[in-house]
N, C-alpha and C positions, 0 to 999 in steps of 0.2 A: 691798923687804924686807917680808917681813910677819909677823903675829904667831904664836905658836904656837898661840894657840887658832880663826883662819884657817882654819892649816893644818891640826888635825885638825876643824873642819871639813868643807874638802876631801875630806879622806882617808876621812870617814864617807860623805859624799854621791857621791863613789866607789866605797863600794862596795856603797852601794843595788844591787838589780836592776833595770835599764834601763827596767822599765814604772813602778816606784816612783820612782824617778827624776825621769823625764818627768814622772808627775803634781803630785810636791814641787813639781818648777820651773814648770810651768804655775798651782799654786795660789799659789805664793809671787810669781810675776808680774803676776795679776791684783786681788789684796790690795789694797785701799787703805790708805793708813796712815789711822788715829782722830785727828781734828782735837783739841786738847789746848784747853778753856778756860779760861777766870781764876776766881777766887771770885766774882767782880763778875758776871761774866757770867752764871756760875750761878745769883745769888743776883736778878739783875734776870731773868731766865728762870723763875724763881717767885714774884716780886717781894716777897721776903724779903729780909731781910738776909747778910752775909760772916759775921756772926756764929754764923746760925742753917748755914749751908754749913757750914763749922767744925766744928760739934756734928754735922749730919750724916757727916760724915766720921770723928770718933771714936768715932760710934754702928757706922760700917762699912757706911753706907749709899750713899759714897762713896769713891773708893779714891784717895787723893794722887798726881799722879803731877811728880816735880823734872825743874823745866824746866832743860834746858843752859846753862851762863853764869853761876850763882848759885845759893849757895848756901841760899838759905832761899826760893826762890820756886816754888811749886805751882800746878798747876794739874790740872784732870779731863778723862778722854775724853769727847767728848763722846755719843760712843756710848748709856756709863752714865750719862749726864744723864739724855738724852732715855729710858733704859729706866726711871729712875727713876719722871722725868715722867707716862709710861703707866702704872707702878704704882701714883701717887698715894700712896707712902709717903712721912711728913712727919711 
């Protein structure tokens, strides 16, 4: 059984044209998924505080992202760490 939002889905990637297609699924195959860190990790990766993460995050210099399982626990890609990191914005 699957869901209806699946199945239109499906039905979109469907009816791409065959070269669109191909590329969607070759780019969506090769993707990696963005490893998700803790406050902690972030905040020892600039060796600040969870606190000062925090304020980064409601400044919007980080973007929250809720980990499965619970409901109050966040964590960041670590993609936007590390672009953070090379911006040296703090």
């Amino acid at each position: 059984m699957t869901s209806p939002a699946l199945q239109m889905a499906r039905l979109a990637l469907a009816a791409l044209p065959p070269g669109e297609r191909a590329q969607l699924l070759a780019e969506s195959s090769t993707a990696k998924p963005d490893r998700i860190v803790t406050r902690s990790e972030v905040a020892e990766r600039f060796g600040r505080t969870t606190r000062a993460v925090d304020a980064w995050a409601a400044r919007g210099l980080l973007h929250k992202v809720k980990l499965p399982g619970s409901s109050r626990a966040v964590g960041f890609r670590l993609s936007e760490v590390d672009s953070l990191m090379e911006g040296g914005a703090q």
